[in-house]
N, C-alpha and C positions, 0 to 999 in steps of 0.2 A: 888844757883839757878841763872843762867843768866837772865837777862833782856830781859823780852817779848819784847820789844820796836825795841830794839838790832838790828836784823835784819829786820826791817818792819814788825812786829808783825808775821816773821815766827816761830812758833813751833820749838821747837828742835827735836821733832820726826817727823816733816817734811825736814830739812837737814837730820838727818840722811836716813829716806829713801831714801830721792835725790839722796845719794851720792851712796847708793845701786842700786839704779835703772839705773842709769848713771854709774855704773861698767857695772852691766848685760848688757844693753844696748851695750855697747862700742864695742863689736865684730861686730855688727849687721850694713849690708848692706844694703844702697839703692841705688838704677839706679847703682850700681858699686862701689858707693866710701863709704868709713867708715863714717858713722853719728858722730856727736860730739855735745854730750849732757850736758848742762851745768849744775850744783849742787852746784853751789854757790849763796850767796844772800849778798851783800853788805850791811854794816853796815853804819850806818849814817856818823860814822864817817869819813868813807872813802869816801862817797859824798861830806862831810866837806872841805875837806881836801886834799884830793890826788887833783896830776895834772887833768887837764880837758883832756888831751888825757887817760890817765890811767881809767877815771873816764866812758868815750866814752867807751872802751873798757868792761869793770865790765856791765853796762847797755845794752850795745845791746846784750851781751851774755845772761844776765839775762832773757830781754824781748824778747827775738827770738830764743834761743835755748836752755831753760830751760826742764829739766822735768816736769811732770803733777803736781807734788808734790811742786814746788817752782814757777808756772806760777805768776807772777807780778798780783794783782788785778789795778783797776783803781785805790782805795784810796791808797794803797801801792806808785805807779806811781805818783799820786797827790802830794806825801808827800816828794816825790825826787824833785817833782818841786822846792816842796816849797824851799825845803833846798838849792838846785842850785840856785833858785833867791837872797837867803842870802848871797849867795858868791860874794865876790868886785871882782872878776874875771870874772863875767857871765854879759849878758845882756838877758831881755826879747827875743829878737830874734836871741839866742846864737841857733848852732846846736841841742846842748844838750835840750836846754828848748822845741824846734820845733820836737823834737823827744818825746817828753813827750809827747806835744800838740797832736801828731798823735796817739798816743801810746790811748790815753785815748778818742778818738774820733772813734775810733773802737773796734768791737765786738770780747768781747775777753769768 
């Protein structure tokens, strides 16, 4: 059994639906152009760790263009803070951190 943790305490039967939802999804038009819906959920360790542009990319996909099934809560959001401030490469008023801070000061 993987570790609940693993991915911000998503379920594995909530990726797997994701990633079904965001197939069915994927044909499906709006105003004209193809939607693109994301079914991934980053693991700690890749906030750990990966580059902070790579890291920019996983998050806003995550928080803005997720399916219903994988939407970021605010403690999920909180806990990526946390771990971005643990990084010698981040600052308190990094993009990344200022994206959290908005992320968690709205109605999600």
């Amino acid at each position: 059994m993987k570790d609940v943790h693993d991915r911000f305490w998503v379920p594995e039967a909530n990726l797997r639906a994701a990633e079904k939802s965001a197939r069915k999804n994927a044909k499906r038009k709006f105003h004209g152009a193809v939607a693109v819906f994301n079914s991934y959920v980053p693991t700690r360790k890749e906030i750990t760790s990966l580059p902070l542009v790579e890291v920019r990319k996983i998050l806003v996909e995550w928080m803005l263009h997720s399916v219903t099934e994988i939407i970021p809560s605010r403690a999920q959001i909180s806990e990526v803070k946390s771990i971005l401030l643990s990084r010698s490469d981040i600052t308190g008023d990094s993009e990344l951190v200022v994206m959290c801070d908005c992320y968690l000061r709205n109605d999600n």
